[in-house]
ROKEZA-162020 format. One record per residue (C-alpha): residue in three letters; x, y, z. Coordinates in steps of 0.2 Angstrom, whole numbers, plus 5000, padded with zeros to 4 digits. Layout:
BEGIN
zado  east  north  up
ALA  X  Y  Z;
...
***
This chain:
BEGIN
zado  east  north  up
UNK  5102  5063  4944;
UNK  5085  5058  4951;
UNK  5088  5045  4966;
UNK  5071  5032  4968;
UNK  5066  5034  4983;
UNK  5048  5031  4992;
UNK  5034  5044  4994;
UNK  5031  5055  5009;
UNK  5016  5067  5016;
UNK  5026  5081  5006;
UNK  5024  5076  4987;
UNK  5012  5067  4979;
UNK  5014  5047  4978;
UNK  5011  5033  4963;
UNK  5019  5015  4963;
UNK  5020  5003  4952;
UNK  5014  4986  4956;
UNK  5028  4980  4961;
UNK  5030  4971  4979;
UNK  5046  4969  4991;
UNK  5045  4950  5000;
UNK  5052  4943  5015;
UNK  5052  4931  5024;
UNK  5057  4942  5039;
UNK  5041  4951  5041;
UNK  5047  4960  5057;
UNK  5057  4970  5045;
UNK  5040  4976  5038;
UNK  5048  4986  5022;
UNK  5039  4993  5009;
UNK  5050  4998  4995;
UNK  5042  5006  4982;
UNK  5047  5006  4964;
UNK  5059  5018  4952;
UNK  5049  5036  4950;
UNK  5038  5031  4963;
UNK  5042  5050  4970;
UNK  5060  5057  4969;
UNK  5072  5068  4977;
UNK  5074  5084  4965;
UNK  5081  5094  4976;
UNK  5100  5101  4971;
UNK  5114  5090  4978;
UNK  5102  5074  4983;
UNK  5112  5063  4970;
UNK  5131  5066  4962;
UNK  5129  5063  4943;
UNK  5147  5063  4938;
UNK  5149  5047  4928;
UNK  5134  5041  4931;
UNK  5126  5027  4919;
UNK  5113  5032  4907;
UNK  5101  5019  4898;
UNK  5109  5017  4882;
UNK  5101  5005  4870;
UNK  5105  4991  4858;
UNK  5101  4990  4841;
UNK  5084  4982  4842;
UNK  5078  4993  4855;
UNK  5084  4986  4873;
UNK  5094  4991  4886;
UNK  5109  4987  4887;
UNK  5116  4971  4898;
UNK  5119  4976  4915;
UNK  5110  4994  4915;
UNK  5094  4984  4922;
UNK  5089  4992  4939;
UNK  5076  4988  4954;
UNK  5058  4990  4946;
UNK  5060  4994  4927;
UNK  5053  4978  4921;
UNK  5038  4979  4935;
UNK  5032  4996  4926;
UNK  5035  4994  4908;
UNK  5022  4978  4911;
UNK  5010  4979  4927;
UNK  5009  4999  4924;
UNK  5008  5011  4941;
UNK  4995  5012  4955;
UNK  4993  5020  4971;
UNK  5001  5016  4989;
UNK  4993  5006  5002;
UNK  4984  5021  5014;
UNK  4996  5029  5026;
UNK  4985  5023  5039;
UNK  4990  5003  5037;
UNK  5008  5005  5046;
UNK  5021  5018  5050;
UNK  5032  5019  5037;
UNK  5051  5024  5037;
UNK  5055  5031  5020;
UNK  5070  5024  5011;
UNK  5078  5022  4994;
UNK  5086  5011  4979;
UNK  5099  5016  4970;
UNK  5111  5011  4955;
UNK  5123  5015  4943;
UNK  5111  5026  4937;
UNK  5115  5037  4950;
UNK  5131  5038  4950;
UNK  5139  5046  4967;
UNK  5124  5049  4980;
UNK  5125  5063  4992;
UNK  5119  5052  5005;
UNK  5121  5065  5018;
UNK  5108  5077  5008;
UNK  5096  5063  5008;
UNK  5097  5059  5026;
UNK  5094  5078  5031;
UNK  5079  5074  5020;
UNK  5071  5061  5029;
UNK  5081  5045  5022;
UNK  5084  5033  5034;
UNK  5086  5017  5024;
UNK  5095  5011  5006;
UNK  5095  4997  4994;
UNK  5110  4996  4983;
UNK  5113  4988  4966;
UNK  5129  4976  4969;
UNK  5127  4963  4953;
UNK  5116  4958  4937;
UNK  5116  4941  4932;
UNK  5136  4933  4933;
UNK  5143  4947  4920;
UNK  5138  4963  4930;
UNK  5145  4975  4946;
UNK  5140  4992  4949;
UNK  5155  5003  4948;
UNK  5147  5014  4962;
UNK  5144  5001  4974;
UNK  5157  5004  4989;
UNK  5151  5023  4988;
UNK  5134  5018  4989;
UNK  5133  5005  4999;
UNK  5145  5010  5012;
UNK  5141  5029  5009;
UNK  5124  5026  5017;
UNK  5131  5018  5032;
UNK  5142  5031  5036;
UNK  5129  5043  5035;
UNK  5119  5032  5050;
UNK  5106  5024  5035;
UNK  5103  5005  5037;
UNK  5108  4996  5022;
UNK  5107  4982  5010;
UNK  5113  4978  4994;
UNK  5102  4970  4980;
UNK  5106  4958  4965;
UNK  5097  4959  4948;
UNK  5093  4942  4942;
UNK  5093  4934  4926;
UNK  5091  4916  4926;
UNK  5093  4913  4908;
UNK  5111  4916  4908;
UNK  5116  4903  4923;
UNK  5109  4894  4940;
UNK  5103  4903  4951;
UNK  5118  4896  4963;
UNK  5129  4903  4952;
UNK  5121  4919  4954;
UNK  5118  4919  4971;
UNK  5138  4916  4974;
UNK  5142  4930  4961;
UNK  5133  4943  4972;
UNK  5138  4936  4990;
UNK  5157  4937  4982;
UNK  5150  4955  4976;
UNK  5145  4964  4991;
UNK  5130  4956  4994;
UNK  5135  4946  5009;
UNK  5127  4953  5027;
UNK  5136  4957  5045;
UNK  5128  4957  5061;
UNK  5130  4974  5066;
UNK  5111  4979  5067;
UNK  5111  4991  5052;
UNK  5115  4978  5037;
UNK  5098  4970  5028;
UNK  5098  4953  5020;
UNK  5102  4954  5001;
UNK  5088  4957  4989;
UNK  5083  4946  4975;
UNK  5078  4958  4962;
UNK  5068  4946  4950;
UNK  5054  4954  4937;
UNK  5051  4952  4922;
UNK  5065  4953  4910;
UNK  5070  4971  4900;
UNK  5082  4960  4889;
UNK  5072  4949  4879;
UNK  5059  4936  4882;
UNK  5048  4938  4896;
UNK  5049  4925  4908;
UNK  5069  4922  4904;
UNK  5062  4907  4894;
UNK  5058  4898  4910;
UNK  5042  4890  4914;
UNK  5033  4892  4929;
UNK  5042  4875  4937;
UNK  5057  4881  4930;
UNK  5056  4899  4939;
UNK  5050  4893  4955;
UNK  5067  4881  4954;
UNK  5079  4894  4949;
UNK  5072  4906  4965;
UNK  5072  4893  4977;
UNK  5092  4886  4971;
UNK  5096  4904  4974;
UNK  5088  4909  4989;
UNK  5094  4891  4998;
UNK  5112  4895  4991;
UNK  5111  4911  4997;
UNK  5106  4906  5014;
UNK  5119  4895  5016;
UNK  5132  4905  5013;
UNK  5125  4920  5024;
UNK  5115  4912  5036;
UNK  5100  4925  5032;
UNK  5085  4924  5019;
UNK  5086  4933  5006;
UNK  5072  4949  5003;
UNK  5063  4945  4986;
UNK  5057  4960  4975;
UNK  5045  4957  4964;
UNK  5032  4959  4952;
UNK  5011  4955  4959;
UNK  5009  4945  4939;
***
């Protein structure tokens, strides 16, 4: 199972245009999207149980396999990276059910040094391979985060925001746990734009990211798309 991880000098890189936000710029992350470059190497990522990406009937994925750039590339397409040149980069990767059980120690012999983590979708979803994800990457010497996938056409974004803080994406002051990431593109379910308008986006985002805050004491990261 092929772990999304970002590109190196020592395999060829493309991105989609999809763009990691925060309003900690000192963290200076650039977190590049699903296939973006991969780790094929035997043993980089367990696959025993891992989820596939079955469909429905009429062609969608099925609720809760969503993960961290799928909507991004299916409608803004792939480009290149910025030029190495622009910052030192720490190379790091996202992961989810998809996935299954990483071997977190292979990827940290690679070069791995960082990890974002599927913990929830929406207020129906939890990765079942969470705790070995998230807390397998720690124990490995990684710095970690946990990342929510949001679909603000099922409920408020406070109600989502407490579902994933109540779901492993809370944050601990040790000095290797990122703020939890708001995964928000555009949707792989149905309509576009989660039948929001603009206004209606830019509220939902805001009630989560304030809800979050309060109950963390962080900002949240935002993943998103550039349209």
């Amino acid at each position: 199972m092929l772990v999304h991880r970002s590109g190196t000098a020592r395999r060829p890189r493309t991105a989609a245009a999809g763009i990691l936000l925060s309003s900690l710029s000192a963290l200076a992350l650039l977190l590049t999207l699903p296939g973006a470059a991969t780790a094929t190497a035997a043993g980089t990522a367990g696959t025993a149980g891992a989820a596939g990406t079955a469909g429905t009937a009429d062609g969608k994925p099925e609720r809760g396999s969503a993960h961290m750039g799928m909507g991004v590339v299916e409608h803004d397409g792939r480009g290149g990276l910025p030029r190495d040149t622009r910052v030192t980069q720490t190379e790091g990767v996202d992961v989810s059910s998809h996935q299954g059980n990483v071997n977190w120690s292979s990827l940290w012999t690679s070069g791995v040094k960082w990890a974002y983590a599927k913990a929830t979708e929406g207020n129906y979803y939890k990765n079942p391979y969470f705790g070995q994800q998230y807390n397998g990457s720690y124990n490995v010497g990684m710095i970690r985060g946990a990342y929510h996938f949001a679909t603000p056409n099922d409920s408020s974004g406070a109600n989502q925001a407490h579902y994933f803080v109540d779901n492993g994406g809370g944050w601990s002051r040790d000095g290797r746990t990122l703020p939890g990431a708001l995964d928000i593109e555009w949707n792989p379910y149905g309509a576009q734009c989660y039948g929001k308008t603009q206004s209606g986006m830019v509220a939902w985002i805001r009630d989560f990211l304030t809800t979050y805050k309060a109950r963390t004491g962080r900002d949240a990261v935002i993943y998103t798309a550039t349209s």
